[in-house]
C-alpha positions as a Markdown table, in Angstrom:
| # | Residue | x | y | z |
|---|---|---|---|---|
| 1 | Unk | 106.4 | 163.9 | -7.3 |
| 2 | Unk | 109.5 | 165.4 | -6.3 |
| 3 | Unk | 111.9 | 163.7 | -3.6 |
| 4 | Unk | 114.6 | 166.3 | -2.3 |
| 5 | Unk | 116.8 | 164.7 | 0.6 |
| 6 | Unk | 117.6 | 166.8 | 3.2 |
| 7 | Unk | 120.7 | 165.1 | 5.0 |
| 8 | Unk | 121.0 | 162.3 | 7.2 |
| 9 | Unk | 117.0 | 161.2 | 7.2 |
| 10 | Unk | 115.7 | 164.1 | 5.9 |
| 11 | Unk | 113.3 | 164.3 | 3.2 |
| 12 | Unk | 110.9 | 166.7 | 1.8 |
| 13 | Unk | 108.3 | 165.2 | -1.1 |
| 14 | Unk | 106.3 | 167.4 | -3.0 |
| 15 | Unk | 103.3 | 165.5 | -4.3 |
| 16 | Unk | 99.4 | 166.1 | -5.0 |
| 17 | Unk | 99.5 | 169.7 | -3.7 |
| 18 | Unk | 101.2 | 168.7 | -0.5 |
| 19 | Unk | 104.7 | 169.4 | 0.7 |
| 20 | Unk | 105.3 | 166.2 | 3.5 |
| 21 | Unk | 108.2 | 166.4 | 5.5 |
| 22 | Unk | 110.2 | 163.2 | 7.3 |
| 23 | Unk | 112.7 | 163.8 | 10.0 |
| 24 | Unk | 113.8 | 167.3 | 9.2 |
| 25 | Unk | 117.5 | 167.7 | 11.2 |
| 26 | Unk | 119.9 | 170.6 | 10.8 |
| 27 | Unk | 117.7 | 172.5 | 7.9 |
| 28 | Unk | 118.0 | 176.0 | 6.9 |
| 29 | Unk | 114.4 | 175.9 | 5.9 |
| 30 | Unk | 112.4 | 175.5 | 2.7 |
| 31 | Unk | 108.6 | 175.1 | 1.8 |
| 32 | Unk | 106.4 | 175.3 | 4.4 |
| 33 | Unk | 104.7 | 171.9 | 5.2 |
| 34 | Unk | 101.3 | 170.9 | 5.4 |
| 35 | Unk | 103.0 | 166.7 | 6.9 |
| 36 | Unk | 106.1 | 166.3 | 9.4 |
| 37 | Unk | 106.6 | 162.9 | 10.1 |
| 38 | Unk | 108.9 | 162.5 | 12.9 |
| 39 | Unk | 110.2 | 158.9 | 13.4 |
| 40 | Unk | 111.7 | 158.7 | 17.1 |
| 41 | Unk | 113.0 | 161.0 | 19.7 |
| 42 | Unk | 116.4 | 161.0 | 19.1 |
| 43 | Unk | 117.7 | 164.4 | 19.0 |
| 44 | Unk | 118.7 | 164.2 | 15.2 |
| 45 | Unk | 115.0 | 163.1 | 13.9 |
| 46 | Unk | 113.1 | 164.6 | 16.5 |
| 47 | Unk | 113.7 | 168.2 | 16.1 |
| 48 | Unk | 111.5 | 170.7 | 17.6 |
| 49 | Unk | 114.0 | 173.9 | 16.3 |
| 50 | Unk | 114.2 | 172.6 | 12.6 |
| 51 | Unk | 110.2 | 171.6 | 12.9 |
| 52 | Unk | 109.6 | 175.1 | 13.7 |
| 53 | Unk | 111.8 | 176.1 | 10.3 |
| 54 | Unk | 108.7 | 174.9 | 8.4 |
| 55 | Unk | 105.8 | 174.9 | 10.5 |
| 56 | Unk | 102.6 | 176.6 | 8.9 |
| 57 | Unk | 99.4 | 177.3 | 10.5 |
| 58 | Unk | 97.8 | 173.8 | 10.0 |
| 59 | Unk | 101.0 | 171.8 | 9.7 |
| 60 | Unk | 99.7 | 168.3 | 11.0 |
| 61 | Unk | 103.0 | 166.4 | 12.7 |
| 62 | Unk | 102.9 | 162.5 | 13.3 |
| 63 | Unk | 105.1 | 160.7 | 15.0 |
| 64 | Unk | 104.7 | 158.3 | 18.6 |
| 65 | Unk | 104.2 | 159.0 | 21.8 |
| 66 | Unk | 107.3 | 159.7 | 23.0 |
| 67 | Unk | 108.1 | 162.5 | 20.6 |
| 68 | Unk | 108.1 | 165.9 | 21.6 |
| 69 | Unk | 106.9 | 169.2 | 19.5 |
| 70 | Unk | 106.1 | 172.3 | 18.9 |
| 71 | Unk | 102.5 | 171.5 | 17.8 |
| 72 | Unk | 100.4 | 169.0 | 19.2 |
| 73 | Unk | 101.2 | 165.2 | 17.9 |
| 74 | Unk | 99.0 | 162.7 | 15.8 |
| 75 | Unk | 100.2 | 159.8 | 17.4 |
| 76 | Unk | 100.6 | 156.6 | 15.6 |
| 77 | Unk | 102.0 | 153.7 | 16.4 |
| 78 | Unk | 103.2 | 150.4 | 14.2 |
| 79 | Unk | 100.6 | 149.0 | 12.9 |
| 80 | Unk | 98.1 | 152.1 | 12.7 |
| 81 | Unk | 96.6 | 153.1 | 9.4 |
| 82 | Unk | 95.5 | 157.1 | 9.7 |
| 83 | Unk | 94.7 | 159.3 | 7.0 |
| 84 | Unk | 96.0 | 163.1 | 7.9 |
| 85 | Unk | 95.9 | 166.1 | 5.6 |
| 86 | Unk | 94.5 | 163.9 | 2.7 |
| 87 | Unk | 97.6 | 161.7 | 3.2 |
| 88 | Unk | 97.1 | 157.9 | 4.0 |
| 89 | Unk | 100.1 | 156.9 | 6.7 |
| 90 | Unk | 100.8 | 153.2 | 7.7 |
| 91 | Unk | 103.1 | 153.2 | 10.9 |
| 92 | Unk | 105.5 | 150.2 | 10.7 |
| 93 | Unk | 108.1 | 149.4 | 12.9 |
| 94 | Unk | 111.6 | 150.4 | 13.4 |
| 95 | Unk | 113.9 | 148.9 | 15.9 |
| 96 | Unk | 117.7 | 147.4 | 16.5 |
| 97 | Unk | 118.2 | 143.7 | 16.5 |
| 98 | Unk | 121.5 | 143.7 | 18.1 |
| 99 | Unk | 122.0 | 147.0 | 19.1 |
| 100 | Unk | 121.3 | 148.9 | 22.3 |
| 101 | Unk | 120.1 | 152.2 | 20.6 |
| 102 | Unk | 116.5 | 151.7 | 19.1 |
| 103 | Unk | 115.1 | 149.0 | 21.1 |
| 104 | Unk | 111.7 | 147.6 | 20.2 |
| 105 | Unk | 110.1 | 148.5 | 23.0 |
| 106 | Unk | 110.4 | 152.0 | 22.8 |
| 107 | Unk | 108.3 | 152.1 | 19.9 |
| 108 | Unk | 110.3 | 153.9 | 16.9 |
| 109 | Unk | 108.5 | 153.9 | 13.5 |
| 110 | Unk | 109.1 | 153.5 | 9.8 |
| 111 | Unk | 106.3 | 154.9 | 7.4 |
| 112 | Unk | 104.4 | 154.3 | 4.4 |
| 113 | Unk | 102.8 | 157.4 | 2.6 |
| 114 | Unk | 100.7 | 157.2 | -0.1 |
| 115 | Unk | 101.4 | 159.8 | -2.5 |
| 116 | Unk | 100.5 | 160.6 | -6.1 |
| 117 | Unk | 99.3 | 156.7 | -6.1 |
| 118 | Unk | 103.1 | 155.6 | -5.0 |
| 119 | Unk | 103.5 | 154.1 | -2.0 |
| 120 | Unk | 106.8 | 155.5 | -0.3 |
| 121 | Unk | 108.0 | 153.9 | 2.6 |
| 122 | Unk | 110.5 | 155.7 | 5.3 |
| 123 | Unk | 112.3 | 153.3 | 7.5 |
| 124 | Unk | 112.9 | 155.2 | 10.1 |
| 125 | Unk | 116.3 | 154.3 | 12.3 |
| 126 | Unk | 116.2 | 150.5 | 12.0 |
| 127 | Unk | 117.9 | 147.3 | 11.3 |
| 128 | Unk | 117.0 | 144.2 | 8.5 |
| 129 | Unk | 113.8 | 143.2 | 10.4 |
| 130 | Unk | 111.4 | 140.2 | 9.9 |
| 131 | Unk | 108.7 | 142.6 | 9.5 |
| 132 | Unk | 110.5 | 144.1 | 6.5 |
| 133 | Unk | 109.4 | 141.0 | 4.5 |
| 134 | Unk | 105.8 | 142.5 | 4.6 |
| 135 | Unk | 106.5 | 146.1 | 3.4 |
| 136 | Unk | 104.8 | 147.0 | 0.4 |
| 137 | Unk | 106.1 | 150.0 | -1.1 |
| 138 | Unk | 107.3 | 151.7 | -5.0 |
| 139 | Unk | 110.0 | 153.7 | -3.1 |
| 140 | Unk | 112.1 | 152.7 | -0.1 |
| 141 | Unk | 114.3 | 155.1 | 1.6 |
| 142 | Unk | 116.5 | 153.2 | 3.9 |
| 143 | Unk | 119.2 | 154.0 | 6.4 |
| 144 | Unk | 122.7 | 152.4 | 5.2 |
| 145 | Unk | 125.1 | 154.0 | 7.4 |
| 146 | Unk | 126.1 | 151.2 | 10.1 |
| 147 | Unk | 126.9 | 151.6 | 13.9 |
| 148 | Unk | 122.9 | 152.7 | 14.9 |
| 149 | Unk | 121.1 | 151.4 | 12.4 |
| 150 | Unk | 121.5 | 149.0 | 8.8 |
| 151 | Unk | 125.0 | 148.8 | 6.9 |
| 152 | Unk | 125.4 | 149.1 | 3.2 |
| 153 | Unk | 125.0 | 145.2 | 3.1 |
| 154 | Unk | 121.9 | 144.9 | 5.5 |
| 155 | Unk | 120.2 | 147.9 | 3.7 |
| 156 | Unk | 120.8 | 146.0 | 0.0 |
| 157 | Unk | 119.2 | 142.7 | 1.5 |
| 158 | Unk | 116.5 | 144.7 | 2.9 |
| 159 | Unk | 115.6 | 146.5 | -0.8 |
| 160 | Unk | 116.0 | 143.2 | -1.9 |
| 161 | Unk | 113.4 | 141.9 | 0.1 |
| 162 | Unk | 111.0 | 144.3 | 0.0 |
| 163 | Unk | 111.8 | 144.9 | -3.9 |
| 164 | Unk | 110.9 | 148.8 | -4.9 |
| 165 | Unk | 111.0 | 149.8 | -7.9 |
| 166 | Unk | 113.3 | 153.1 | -6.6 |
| 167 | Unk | 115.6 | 152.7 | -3.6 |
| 168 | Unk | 117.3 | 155.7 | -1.8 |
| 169 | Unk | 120.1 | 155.1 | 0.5 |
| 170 | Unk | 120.0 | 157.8 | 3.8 |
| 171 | Unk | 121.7 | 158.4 | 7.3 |
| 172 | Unk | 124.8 | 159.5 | 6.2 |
| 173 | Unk | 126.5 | 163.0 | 5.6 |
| 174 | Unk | 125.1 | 165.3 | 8.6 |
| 175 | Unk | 128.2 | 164.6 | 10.7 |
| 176 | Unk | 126.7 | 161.6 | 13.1 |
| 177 | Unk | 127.3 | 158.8 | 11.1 |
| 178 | Unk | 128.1 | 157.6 | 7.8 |
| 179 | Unk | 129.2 | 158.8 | 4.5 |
| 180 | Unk | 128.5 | 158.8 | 0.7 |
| 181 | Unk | 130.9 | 155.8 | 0.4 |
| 182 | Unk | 128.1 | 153.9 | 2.7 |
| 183 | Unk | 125.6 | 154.7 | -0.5 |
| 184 | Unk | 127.9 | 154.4 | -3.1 |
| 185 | Unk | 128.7 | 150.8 | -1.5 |
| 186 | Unk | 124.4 | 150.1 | -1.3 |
| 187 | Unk | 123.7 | 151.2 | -4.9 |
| 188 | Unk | 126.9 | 148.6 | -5.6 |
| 189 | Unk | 125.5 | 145.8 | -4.5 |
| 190 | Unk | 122.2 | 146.2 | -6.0 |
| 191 | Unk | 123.1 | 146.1 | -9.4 |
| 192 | Unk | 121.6 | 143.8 | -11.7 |
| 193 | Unk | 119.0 | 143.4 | -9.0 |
| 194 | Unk | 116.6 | 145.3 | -11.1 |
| 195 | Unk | 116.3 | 148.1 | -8.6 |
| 196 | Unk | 116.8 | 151.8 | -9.1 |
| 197 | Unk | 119.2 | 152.9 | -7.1 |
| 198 | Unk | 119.6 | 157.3 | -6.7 |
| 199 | Unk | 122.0 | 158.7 | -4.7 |
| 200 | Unk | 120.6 | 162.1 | -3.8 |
| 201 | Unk | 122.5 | 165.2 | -3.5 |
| 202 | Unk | 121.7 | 166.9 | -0.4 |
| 203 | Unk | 118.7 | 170.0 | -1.2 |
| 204 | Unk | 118.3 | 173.3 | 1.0 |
């Protein structure tokens, strides 16, 4: 499996003959995908210009109902269990406890993707949630940045809780919000805690 960050809440993963996409913003490109996973609607995770940088014919694009795209939607919502291009998705949710910006209501998701036998969850935009405590995963990729979603302290309780054996710290370094000090300050606190922590260099 190979896990290339792509800035802010980007990733691409390579695995099992598939190339799955989450959240591409502000890409130059790159393998074309066979899974987008798009987590909400706000402008820098659902974007139909950098979808369109690596849409195939057959690309399959998740994401909910509120989402716009190039290509018509699968549309999940938490809770859903969906298997699309040979890829088994669990929708989770993804939502601000104290914050204005990702409200529960409006229905923004996390992921877990099933990949090479690895379950790899996405978080999506969110903050330390109660329904974090029943995320099963081997690789969490959570937000760490502060202001709109987790900080560096929220996001280390939140690996702690959900305890993966690899964590990756994300949303930071596109500009909106955040910086490498944010994951440089997560990886900090999680030492000793038996987790992996990678800091990803940003991949094209």
């Amino acid at each position: 499996m190979r896990i290339d960050w792509l800035g802010h809440d980007g990733f691409r993963v390579v695995a099992d003959g598939s190339v799955v996409y989450f959240d591409p913003y502000k890409i130059e490109g790159g393998d074309p995908a066979d899974l987008i996973l798009v987590s909400h609607d706000h402008f820098d995770h659902c974007s139909p210009e950098d979808i369109e940088k690596v849409l195939q014919k057959g690309t399959a694009i998740v994401a909910p109902a509120h989402c716009e795209a190039p290509v018509a939607l699968t549309v999940m919502e938490a809770g859903d269990k969906k298997t699309v291009k040979g890829v088994e998705i669990e929708a989770v949710p993804a939502y601000n406890m104290d914050k204005p910006f990702h409200p529960k209501s409006r229905g923004g998701l996390g992921y877990i993707v099933v990949l090479e036998g690895e379950r790899v969850y996405h978080a999506g935009d969110t903050d330390l949630i109660p329904e974090m405590d029943a995320i099963e995963c081997d690789i969490a990729l959570l937000p760490v940045s502060g202001t709109y979603v987790m900080t560096p302290e929220e996001a280390a309780e939140a690996a702690k809780r959900i305890s993966p054996r690899l964590a990756i710290p994300m949303h930071y370094g596109s500009g909106v919000v955040g910086s490498v000090k944010d994951a440089q300050r997560f990886m900090e606190l999680l030492k000793g805690s038996g987790i992996q922590v990678e800091i990803k260099e940003k991949s094209v």
